[in-house]
C-alpha positions, 0 to 999 in steps of 0.5 A: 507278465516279469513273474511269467518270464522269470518263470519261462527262464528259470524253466529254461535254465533248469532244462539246459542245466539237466540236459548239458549233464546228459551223458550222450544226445541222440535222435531216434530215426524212423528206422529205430537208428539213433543218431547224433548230429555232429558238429565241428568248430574250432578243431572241436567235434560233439554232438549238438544238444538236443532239447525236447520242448512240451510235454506232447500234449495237443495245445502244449507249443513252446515259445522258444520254437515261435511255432516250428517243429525244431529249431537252432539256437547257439548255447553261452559257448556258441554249440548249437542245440536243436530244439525240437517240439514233442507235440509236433513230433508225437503226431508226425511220428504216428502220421510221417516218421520220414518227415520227422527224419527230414526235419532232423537233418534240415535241422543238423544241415543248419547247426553244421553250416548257420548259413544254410538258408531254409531251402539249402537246409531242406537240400542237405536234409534229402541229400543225408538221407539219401545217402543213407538210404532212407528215401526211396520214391514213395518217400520223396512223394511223402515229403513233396505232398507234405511240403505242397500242403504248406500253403503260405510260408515266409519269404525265406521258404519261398512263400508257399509248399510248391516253391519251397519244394521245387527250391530244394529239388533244384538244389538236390539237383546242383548239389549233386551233379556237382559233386559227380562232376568233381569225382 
């Protein structure tokens, strides 16, 4: 069990040693656009670090995602790296690119803002892209009928797809019609 650990840290360690090196971080859209989530703290703006877990082999989950697709963690400085999970990504890439594009930015929305809350992240993710023009009616059906296949969540994404989706159009919703009221 201390051997498997030291092990899983010292795998860890390696993988941040090498990727802090790289010279630039992106993520490749659906769209073939890559983009970098940029991050502001302290007067300070990069991008946020980008670890790929797994080799994309079915069975191959990391520990450190304690099974989601991507999540965010804060490095030894405070930056925070989104890690993502290829085995997860490789399939939804062939399947639903758009979701891998959502995640992405609910992913970003939390790194930005570590107070984002499950459902105010997925609420940036749909208002990014659509400001970006990558969510058109057949793709917010996509992602809605992906959400409501997610029968039972944590509390913190509403206990199930159908809550956890209406959530965040009702905050699609407030965001936006509160940004058009203050223009």
């Amino acid at each position: 069990m201390l051997r498997e650990l030291f092990r899983y840290c010292l795998t860890l360690a390696a993988i941040v040693i090498i990727t802090q090196s790289s010279a630039a971080w992106s993520f490749e859209r659906s769209d073939g656009v890559k983009v970098a989530c940029m991050i502001e703290r302290n007067g300070q703006t990069k991008p946020a670090n980008e670890i790929w877990l797994g080799h994309g082999d079915s069975g191959d989950r990391h520990p450190e995602l304690g099974g989601a697709a991507a999540v965010v963690r804060n490095d030894e400085q405070g930056w925070p790296v989104i890690y993502f999970d290829n085995v997860v990504y490789k399939g939804m890439l062939e399947r639903d690119p758009h979701m891998a594009d959502f995640i992405f930015y609910h992913e970003c929305g939390h790194a930005k803002n570590d107070q984002l809350d499950e459902i105010q992240a997925n609420c940036y993710a749909y208002i990014e892209l659509e400001k970006l023009g990558l969510l058109n009616a057949s793709k917010a059906a996509a992602l809605a009928a992906t959400h409501k296949k997610m029968l039972r969540l944590p509390s913190r994404y509403g206990g199930n797809g159908e809550v956890f989706w209406a959530r965040t159009l009702e905050c699609v919703q407030q965001q936006t019609q509160s940004s058009t009221a203050a223009k």
